[in-house]
Backbone bond lengths (Angstrom), bond angles and torsions (degrees), N, CA, C in turn:
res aa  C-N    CA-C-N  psi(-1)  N-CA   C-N-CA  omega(-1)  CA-C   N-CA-C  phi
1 X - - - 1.474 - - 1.528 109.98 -
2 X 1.207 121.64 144.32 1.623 124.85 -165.56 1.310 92.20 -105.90
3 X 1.497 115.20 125.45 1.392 118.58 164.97 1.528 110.69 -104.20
4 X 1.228 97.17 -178.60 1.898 100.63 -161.62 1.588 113.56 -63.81
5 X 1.389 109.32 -23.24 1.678 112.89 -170.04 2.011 96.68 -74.32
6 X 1.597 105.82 -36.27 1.427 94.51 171.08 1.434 116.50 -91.87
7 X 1.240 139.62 -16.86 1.337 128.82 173.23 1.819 107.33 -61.82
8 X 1.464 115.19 -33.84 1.579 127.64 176.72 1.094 111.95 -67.15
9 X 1.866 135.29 -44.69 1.260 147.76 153.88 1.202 120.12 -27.52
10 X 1.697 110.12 -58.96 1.668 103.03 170.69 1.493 133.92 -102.24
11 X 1.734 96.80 17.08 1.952 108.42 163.59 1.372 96.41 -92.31
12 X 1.623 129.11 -15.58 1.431 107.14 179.23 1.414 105.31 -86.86
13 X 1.328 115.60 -35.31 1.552 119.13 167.89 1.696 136.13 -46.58
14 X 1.365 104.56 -35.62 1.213 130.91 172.42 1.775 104.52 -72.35
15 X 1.855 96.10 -60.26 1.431 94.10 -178.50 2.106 116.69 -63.85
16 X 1.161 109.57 -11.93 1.116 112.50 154.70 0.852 146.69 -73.93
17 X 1.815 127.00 -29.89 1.222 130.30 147.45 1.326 113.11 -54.61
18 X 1.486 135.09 -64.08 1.488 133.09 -170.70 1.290 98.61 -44.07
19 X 1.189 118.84 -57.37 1.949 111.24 -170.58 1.558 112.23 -62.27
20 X 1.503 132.50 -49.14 1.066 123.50 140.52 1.239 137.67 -6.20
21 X 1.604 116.11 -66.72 1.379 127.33 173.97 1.563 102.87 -53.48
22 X 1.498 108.24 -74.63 1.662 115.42 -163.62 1.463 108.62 -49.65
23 X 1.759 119.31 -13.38 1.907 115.52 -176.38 1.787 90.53 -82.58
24 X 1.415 122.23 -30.27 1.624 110.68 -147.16 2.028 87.97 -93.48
25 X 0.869 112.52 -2.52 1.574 120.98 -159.23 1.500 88.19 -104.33
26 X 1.205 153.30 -51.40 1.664 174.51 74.77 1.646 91.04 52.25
27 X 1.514 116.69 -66.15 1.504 114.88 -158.37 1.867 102.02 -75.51
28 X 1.359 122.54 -18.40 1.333 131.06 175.82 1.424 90.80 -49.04
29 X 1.653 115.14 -85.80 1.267 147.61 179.84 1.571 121.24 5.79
30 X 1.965 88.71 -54.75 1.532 106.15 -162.37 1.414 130.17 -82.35
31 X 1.601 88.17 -6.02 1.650 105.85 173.58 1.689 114.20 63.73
32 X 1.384 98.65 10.92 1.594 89.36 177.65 1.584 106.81 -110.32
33 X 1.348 124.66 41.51 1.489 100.37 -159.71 1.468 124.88 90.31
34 X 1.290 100.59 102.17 1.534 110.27 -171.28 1.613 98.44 -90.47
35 X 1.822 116.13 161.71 1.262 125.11 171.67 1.395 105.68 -33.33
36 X 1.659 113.96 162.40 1.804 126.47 -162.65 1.587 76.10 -85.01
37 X 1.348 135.84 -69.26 1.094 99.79 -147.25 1.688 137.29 -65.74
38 X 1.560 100.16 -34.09 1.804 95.96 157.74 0.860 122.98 -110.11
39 X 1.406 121.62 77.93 0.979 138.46 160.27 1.914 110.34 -98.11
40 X 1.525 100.27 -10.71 1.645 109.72 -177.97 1.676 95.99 -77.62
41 X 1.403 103.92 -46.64 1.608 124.26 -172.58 1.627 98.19 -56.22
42 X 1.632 120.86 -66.07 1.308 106.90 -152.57 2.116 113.52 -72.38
43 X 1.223 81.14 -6.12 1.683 101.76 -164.28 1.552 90.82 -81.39
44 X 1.118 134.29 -27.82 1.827 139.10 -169.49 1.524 85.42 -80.40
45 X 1.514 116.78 -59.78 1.484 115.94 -162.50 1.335 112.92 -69.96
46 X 1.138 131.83 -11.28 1.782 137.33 155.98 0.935 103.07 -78.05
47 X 0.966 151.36 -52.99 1.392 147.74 -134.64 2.264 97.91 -82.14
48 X 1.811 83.77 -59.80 1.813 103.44 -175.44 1.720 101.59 -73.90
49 X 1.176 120.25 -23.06 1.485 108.24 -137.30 1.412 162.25 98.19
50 X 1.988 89.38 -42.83 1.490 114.22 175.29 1.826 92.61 -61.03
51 X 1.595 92.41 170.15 1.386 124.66 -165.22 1.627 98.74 -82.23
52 X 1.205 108.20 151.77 1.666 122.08 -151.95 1.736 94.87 -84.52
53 X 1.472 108.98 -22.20 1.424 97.74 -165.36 1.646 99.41 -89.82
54 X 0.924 131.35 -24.27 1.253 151.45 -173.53 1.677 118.30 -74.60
55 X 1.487 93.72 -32.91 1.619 89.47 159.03 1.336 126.98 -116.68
56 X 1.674 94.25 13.59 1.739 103.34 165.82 1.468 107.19 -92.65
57 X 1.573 126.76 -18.41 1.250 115.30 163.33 1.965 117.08 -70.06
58 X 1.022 108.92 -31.34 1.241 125.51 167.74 1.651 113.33 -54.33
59 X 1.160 140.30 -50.79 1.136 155.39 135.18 1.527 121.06 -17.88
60 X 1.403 120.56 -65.82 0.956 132.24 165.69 1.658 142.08 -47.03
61 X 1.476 84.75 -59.91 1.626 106.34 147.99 1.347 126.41 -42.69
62 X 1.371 112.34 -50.33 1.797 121.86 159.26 1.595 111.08 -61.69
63 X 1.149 120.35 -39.66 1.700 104.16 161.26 1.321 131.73 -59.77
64 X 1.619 113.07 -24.89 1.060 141.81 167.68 1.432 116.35 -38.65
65 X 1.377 104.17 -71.03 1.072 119.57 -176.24 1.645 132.50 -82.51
66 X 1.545 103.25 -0.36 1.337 130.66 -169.56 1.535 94.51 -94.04
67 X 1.407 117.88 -43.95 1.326 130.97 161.58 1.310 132.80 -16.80
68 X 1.185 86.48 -89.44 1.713 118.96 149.71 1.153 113.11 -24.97
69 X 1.405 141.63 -95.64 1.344 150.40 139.82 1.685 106.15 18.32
70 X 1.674 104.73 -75.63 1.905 89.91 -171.90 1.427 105.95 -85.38
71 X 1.275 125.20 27.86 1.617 124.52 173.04 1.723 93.58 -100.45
72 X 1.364 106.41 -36.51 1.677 86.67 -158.36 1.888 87.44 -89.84
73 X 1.100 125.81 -29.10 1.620 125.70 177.93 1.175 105.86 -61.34
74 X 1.398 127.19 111.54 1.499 139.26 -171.55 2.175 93.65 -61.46
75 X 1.217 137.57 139.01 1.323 165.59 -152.00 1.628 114.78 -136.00
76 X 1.344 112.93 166.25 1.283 117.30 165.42 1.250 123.22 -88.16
77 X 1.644 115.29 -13.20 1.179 124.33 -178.97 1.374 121.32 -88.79
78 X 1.446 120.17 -170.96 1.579 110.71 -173.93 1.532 105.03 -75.05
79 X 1.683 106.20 163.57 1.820 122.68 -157.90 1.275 77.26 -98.85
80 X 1.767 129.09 156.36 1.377 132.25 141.85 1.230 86.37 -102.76
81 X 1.466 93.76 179.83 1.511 118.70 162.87 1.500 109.40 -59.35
82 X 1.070 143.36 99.25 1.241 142.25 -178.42 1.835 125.86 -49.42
83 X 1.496 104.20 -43.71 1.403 106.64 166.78 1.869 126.43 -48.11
84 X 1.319 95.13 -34.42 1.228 120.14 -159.99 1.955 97.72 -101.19
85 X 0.739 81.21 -55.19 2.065 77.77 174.47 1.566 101.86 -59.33
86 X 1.499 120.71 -53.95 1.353 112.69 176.95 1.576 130.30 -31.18
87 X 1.302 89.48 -69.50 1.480 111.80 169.76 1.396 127.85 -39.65
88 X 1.670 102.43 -42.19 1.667 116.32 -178.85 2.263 95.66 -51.89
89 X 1.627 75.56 -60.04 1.878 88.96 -163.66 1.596 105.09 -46.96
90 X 1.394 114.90 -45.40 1.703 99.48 176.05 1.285 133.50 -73.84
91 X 1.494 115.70 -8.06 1.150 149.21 141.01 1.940 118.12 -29.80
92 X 1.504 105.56 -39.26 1.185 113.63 167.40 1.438 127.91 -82.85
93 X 1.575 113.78 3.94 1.820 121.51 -175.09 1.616 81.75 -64.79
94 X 1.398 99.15 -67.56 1.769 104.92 -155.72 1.085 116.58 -41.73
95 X 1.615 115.06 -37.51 1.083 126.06 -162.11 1.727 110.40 -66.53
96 X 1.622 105.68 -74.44 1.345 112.60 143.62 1.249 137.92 -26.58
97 X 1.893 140.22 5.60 0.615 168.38 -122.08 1.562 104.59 -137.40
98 X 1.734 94.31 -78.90 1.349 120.66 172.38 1.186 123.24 -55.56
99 X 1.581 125.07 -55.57 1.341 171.13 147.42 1.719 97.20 -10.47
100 X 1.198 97.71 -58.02 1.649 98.06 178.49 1.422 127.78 -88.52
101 X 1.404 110.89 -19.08 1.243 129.92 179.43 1.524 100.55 -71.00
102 X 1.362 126.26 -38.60 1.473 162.19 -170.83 2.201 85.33 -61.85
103 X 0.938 71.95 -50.23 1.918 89.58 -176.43 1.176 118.74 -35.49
104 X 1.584 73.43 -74.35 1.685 104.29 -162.82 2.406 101.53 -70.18
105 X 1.458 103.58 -53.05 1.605 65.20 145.38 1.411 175.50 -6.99
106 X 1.547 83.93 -86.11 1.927 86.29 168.05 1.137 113.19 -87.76
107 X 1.320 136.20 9.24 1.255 125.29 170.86 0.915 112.92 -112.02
108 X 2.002 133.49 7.40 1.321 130.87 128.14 1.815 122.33 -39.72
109 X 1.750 89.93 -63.88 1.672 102.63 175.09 1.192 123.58 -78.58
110 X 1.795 141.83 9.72 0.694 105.84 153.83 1.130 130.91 -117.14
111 X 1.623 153.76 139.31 1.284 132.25 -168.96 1.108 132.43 -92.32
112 X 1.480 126.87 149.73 1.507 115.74 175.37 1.699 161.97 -33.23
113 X 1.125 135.50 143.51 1.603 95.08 -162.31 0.999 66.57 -111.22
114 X 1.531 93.24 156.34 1.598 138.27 -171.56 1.723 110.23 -115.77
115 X 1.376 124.73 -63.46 1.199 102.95 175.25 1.592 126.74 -79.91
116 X 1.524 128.86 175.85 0.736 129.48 -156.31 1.805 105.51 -77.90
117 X 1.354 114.00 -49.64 1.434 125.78 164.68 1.701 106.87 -50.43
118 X 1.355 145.46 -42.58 1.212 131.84 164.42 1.561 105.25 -69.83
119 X 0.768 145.44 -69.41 1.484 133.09 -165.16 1.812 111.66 -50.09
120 X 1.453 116.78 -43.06 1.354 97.07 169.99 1.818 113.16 -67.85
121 X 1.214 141.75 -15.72 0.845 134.87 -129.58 1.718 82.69 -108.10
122 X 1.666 114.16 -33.31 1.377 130.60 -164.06 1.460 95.55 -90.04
123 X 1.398 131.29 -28.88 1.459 125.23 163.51 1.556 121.61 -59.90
124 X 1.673 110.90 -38.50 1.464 117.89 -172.80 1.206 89.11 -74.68
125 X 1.108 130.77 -47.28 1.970 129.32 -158.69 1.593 81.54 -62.84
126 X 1.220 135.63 -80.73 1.675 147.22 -159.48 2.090 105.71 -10.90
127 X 1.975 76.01 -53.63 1.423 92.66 -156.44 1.734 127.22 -69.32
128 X 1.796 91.00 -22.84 1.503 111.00 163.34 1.213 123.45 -65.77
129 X 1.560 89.36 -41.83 1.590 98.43 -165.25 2.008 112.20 -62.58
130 X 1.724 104.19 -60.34 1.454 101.99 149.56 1.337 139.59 15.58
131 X 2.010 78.47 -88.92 1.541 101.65 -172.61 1.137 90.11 -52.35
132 X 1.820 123.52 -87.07 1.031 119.86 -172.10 1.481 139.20 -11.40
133 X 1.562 112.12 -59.67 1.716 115.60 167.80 1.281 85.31 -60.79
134 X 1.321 154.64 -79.84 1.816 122.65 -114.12 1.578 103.33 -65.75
135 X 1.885 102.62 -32.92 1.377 110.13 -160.31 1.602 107.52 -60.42
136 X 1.530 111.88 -37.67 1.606 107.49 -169.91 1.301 107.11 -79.08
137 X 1.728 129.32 -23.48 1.295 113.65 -143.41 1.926 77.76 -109.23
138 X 1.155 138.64 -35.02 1.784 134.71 166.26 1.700 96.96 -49.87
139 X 1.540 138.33 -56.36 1.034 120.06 -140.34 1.693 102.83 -97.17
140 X 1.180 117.52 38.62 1.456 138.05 -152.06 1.869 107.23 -128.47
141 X 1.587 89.27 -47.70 1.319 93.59 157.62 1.805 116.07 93.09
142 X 1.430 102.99 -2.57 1.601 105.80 -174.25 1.521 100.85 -107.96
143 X 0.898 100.94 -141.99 1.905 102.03 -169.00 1.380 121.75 -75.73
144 X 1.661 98.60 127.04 1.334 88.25 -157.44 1.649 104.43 -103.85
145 X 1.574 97.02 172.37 1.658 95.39 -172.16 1.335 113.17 -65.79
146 X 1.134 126.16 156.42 1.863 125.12 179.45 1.108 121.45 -65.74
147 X 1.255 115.92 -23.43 1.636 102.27 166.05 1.324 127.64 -76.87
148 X 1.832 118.85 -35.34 1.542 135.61 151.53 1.774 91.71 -36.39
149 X 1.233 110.90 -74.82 1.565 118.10 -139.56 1.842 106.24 -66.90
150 X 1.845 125.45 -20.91 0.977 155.17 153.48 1.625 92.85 -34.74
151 X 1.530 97.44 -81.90 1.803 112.76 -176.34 1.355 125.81 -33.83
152 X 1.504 106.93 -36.10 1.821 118.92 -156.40 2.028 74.88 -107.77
153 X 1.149 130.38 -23.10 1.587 120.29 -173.82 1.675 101.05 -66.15
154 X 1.703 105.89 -43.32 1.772 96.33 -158.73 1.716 89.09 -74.77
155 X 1.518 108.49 -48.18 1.003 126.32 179.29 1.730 109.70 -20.42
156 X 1.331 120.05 -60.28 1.459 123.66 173.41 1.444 112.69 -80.68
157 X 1.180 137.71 -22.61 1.464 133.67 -173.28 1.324 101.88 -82.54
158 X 1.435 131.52 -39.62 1.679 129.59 -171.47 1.362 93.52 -100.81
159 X 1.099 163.93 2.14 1.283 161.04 129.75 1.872 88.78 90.88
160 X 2.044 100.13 56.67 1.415 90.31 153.37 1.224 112.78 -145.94
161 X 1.831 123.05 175.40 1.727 114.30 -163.97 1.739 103.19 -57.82
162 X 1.228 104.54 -179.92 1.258 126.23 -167.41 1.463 102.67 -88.75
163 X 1.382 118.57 -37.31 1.552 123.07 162.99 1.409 91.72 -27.37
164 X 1.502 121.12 -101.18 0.993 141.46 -158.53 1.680 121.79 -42.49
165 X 1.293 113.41 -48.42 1.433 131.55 174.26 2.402 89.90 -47.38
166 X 1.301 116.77 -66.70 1.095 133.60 -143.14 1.758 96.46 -68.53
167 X 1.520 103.55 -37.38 1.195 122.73 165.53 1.957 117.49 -51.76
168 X 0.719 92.10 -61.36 1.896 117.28 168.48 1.217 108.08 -62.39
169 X 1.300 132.88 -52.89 1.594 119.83 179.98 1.343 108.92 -66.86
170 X 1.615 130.38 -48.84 1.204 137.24 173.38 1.562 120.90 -44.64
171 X 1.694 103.75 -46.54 1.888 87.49 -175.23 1.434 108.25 -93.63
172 X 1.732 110.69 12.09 1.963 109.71 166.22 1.486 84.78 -67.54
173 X 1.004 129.33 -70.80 1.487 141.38 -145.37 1.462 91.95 -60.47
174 X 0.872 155.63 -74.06 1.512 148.85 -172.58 1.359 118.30 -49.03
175 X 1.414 113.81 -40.07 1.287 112.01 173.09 1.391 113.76 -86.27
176 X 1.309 144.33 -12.77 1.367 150.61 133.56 1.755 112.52 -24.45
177 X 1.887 108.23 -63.39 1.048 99.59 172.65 0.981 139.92 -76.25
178 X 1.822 130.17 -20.00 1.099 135.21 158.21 1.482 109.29 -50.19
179 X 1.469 121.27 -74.69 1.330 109.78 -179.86 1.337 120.96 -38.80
180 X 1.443 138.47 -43.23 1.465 127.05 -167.61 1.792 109.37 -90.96
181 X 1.535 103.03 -12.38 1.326 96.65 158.22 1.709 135.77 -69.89
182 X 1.063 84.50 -43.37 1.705 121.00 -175.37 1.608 101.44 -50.67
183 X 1.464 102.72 -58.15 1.908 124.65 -173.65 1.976 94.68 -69.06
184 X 1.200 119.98 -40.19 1.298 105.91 -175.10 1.557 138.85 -83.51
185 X 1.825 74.42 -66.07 1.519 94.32 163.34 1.618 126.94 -98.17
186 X 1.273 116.19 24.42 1.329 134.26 177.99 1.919 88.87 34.71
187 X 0.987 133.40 78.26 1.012 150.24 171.11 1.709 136.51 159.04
188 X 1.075 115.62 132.06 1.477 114.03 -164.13 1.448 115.60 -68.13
189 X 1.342 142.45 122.82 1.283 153.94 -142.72 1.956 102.37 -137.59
190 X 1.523 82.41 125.83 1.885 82.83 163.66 2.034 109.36 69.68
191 X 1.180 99.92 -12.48 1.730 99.67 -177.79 1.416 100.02 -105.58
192 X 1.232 154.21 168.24 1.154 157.26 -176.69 1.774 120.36 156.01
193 X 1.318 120.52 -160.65 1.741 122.67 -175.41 1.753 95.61 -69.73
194 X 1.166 106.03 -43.67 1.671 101.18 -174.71 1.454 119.60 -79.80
195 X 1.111 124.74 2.52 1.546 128.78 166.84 1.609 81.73 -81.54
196 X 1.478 142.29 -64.30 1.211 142.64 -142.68 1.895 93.79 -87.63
197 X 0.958 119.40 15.12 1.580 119.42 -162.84 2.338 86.89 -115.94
198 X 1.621 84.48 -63.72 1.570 103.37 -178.94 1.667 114.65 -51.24
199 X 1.302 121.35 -61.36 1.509 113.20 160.46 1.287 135.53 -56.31
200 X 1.569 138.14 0.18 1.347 162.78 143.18 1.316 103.62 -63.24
201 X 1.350 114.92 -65.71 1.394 110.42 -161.35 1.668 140.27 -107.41
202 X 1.482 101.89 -7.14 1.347 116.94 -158.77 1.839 76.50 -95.64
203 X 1.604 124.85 -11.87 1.560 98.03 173.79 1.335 106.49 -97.08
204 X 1.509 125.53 10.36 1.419 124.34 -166.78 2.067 83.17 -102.86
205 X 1.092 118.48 -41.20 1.262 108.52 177.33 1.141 131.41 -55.91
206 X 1.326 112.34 -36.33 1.611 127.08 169.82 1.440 115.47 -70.60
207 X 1.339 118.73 -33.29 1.367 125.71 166.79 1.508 96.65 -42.48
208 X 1.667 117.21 -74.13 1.513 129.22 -155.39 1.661 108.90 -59.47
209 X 1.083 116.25 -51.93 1.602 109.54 159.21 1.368 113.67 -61.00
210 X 1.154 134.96 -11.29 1.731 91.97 -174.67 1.932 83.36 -101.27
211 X 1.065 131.85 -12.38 1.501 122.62 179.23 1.711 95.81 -96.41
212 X 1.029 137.99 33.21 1.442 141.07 148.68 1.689 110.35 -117.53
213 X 1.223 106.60 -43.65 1.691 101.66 175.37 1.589 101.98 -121.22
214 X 1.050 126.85 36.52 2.031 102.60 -167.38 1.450 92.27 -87.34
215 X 1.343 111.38 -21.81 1.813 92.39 -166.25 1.879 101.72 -91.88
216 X 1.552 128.05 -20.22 1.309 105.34 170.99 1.317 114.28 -75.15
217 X 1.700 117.40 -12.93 1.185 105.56 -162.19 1.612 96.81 -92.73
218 X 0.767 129.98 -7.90 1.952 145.77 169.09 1.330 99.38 -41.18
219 X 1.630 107.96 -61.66 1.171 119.89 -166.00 1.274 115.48 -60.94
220 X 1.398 132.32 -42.84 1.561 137.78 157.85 1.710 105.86 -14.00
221 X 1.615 111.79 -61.25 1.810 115.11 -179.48 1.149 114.15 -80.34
222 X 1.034 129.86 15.71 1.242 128.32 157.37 1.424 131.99 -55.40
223 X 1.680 91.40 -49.94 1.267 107.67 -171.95 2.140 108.80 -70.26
224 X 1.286 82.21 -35.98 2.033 78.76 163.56 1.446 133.01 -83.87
225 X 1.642 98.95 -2.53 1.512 97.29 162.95 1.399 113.77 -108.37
226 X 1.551 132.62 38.66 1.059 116.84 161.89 1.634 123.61 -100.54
């Protein structure tokens, strides 16, 4: 039976993905460089055409499965239960599923900024917004998005902090897109001041929420660890 501390657990979770979505949909927008991590994703969908959400599920899915991979490859870092970590990570198709569909949405409805004062203004909004989703929908504790869950994968297989892991997943992804931009469109796509704006700051944002709410939102898991 779901009592109220978990029915609240997964409207903040939910409400964390949507805000999530609408910050990574925002950084498309601003033309300065979308977040490091899809920036591999939005750079495929310029390049082909196809729809941005569609090859961020595509993307994802490859974290997915990259996952997988350093869970079952014994690491320096701590062992989970492997049955059970597995499961979590495929657990994220569906999720990613929605998540992108979620995407491909608002980035029908929303339109581009055009001047120079809206586009920075639509980068700073992006970067809150982000922070904001990763912070509610990570400190929630259920399935996490594939690029988080990517992070906390190397993160446990090389047995190092998450700083660092988050650091490392981010400049594969940039240098992924430079190179496949570079080789295609003889020009750099999707990387820019706000990829270098978004990895600065969207972890300084998450800092500020979880030391403004981390301890009511604590209380949310409570109710599943009793």
């Amino acid at each position: 039976m779901f009592t109220k501390r978990t029915i609240a657990r997964v409207f903040v979770y939910l409400s964390g993905l949507c805000i999530l979505a609408l910050g990574l949909t925002l950084s498309t927008k601003a033309d300065m460089g979308v977040s490091p991590i899809i920036t591999v994703s939005f750079c495929i969908s310029k390049i082909t055409g196809a729809r941005f959400g569609d090859m961020t599920f595509l993307l994802y899915a490859s974290f997915v499965v990259i996952e997988i991979l350093l869970h079952l490859i014994p690491g320096k870092g701590r062992q989970a239960d492997k049955k059970t970590v597995i499961l979590t990570d495929l657990l994220q198709l569906p999720l990613s599923y929605f998540f992108t569909m979620l995407l491909n949405i608002l980035s029908a409805w929303i339109p581009s900024a055009e001047t120079i004062a809206s586009r920075i203004a639509v980068l700073l909004m992006s970067v809150i917004l982000v922070g904001i989703g990763a912070a509610l929908s990570l400190d929630m504790r259920l399935i996490a998005n594939p690029g988080d869950g990517l992070v906390q994968a190397v993160s446990d297989h090389a047995g190092i902090d998450l700083g660092l892991s988050k650091n490392i997943v981010d400049i594969t992804c940039v240098t992924l897109t430079c190179i496949m931009s570079m080789t295609v469109a003889h020009r750099i796509l999707g990387v820019g001041p706000g990829t270098l704006i978004a990895m600065l700051g969207i972890g300084r944002v998450i800092a500020f929420v979880n030391k403004l709410f981390g301890e009511r939102l604590a209380l949310l898991l409570s109710d599943a660890q009793l």
